[in-house]
C-alpha positions, -999 to 999 in steps of 0.1 A, spaced: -343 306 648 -341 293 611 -347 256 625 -374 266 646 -395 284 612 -385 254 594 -395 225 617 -432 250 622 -428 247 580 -432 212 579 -455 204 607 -482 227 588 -473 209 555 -476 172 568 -513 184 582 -524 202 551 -544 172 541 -552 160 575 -592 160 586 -610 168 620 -613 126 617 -575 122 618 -575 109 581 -542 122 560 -547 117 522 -513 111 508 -520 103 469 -551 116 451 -551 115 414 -564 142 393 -608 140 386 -627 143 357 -653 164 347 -667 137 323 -671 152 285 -711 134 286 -720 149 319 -707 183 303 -725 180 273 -756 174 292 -750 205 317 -750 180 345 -740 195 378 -746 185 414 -731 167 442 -718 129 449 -716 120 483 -688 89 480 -690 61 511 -655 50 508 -639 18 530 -604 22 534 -581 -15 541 -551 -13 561 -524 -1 536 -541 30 530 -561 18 501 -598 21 493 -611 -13 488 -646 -3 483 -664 34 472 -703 34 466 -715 70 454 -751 85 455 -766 118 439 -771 132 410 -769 117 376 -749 82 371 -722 95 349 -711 117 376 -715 92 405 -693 65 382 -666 88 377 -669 97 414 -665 63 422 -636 55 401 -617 85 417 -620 76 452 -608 39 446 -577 54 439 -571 77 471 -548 61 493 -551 77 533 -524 74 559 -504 70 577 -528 55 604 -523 53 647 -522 23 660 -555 23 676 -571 27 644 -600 0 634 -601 -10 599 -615 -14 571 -620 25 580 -658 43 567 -653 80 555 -676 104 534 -659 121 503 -683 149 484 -675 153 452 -694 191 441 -695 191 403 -701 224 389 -703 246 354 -690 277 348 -696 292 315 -674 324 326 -642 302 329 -617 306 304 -611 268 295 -604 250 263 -623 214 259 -587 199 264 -584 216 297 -586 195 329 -610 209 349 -604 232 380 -603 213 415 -606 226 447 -597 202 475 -614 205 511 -592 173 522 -602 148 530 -634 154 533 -643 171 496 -636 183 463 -646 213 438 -647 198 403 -654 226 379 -654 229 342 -669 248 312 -697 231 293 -697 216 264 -713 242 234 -736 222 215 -727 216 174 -688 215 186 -670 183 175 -660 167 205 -655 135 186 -636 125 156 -659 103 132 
């Protein structure tokens, strides 16, 4: 009985992160909120077209949406997913569609040093959310 719960564990783990595309995201590093974007109350979506090469890797990610500082740091996340493992019928390099949803919340109880809150929708999307930036506050040392 006790192997039986556990093995039912693990299978749900190992597909946590698995899409309705049969993609599996097995290393995603944490995203930014960047501090300019914040300043400038910059929100919206970045829909990321990322090409992923046979060891998992993105080789390529080309973003579109709102303002450019959020579609850079978009992009410079989703070069370093890596996806897998893969079947063997599987054609690469493969095409997928990350959304990257940026988002204020002037409610949230952050500090500017906090990293921001992510939800994950894998491997199909993330919540990025963080506090703006209060204007006159010193973000920056002279």
């Amino acid at each position: 009985m006790r192997i039986s719960i556990l093995l039912v564990s693990l299978l749900l783990c190992s597909c946590n992160h698995r899409g309705p595309d049969g993609l599996r995201v097995i290393n995603l590093p944490q995203p930014d909120y960047p501090v300019e974007a914040r300043e400038q109350k910059v929100q919206g979506t970045v829909e990321v077209d990322v090409f992923i090469g046979t060891d998992g890797r993105v080789i390529a990610a080309v973003g579109k949406g709102t303002q450019s500082t959020l579609v850079h740091a978009a992009e410079q996340n989703a070069r370093l997913w890596v996806f897998g493992p893969f079947s063997t019928a599987s054609q690469f390099p493969i095409n997928h569609k990350i959304a990257y949803r940026y988002e204020l919340c002037a409610d949230c109880k952050f500090t500017i040093s906090d990293s921001p809150i992510i939800k994950t929708n894998l491997p199909n999307s993330l919540d990025i959310i963080s506090q703006p930036v209060v204007s006159g506050y010193p973000l920056r040392k002279p």
